[in-house]
N, C-alpha and C positions, 0 to 999 in steps of 0.2 A: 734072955738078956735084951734080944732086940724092941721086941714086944712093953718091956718094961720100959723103955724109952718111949715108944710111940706117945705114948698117952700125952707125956707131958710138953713134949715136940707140939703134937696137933694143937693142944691149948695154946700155947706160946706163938704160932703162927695165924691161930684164929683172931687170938687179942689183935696182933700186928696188922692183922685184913680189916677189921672194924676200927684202931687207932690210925691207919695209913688213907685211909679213904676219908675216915673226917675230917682230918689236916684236911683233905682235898675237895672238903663239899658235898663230899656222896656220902650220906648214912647208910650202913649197911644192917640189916634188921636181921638177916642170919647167915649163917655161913653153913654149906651143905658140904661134907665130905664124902665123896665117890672115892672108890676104892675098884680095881680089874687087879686081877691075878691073871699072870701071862702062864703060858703053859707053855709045850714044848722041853728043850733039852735044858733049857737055864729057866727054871721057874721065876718070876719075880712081881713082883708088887707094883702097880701104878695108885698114887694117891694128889687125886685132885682137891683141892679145898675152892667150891666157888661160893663167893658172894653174893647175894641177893639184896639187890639196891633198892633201896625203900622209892626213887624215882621210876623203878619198874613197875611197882604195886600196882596202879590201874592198868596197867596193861595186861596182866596175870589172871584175867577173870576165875572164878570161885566156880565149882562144881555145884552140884547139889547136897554133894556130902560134906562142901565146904574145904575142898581141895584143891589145889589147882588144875584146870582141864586145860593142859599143856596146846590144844586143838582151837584152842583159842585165843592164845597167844599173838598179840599183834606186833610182829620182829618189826615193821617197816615204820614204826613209830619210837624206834629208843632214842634215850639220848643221844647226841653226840659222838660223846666219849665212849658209848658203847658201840657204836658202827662201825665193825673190821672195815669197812669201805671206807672212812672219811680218811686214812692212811694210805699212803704206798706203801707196799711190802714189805721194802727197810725201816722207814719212819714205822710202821708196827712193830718192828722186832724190836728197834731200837727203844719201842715206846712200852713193851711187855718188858723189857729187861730192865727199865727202871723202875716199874712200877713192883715186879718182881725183887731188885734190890732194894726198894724201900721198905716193903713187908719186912725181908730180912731186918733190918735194921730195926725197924719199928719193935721187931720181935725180940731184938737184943741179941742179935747172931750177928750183926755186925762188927767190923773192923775196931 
């Protein structure tokens, strides 16, 4: 049952990552979903959906296989809006939990 919902969940919150960010200026070219299964005495699922911001693109250098060589990644050049540092602590929580509540919304899980 649960399984059967995923599918159309993840689609609905992917549309919402690529609709909610161009309202905001950032084209996003793909969305990656990361998936950890926790182990232990309560098994459970962690699922991340991240964005890849077409403003990243040169920064991402190409392998030889034409992949990304993650070892070359230049973090000290993102955007802005991308730098956990340009926030305090709160102003980031505050500032993930709305960008987080507008996905929702975007996605029509909204209020």
């Amino acid at each position: 049952m649960t399984s059967c919902a995923l599918g159309p969940n993840l689609s609905r919150l992917e549309r919402g990552i690529y609709d909610y960010w161009a309202t905001h200026g950032h084209i996003v070219d793909r969305v990656y979903v990361l998936y950890l299964l926790g182990d232990g005495r309560h098994a459970h699922l962690h699922l991340h959906l991240i964005p890849r911001f077409r403003e990243i693109a040169p920064l991402m250098p190409l392998d030889s296989g034409n992949g990304i060589d993650a070892t070359l990644y230049k973090h000290p050049e993102l955007p802005l809006f991308m730098k956990k540092e340009s926030l305090v602590e709160v102003e980031r929580a505050q500032h993930m939990e709305e960008i987080a509540r507008g996905i929702w919304n975007v996605a029509a899980y909204g209020d």
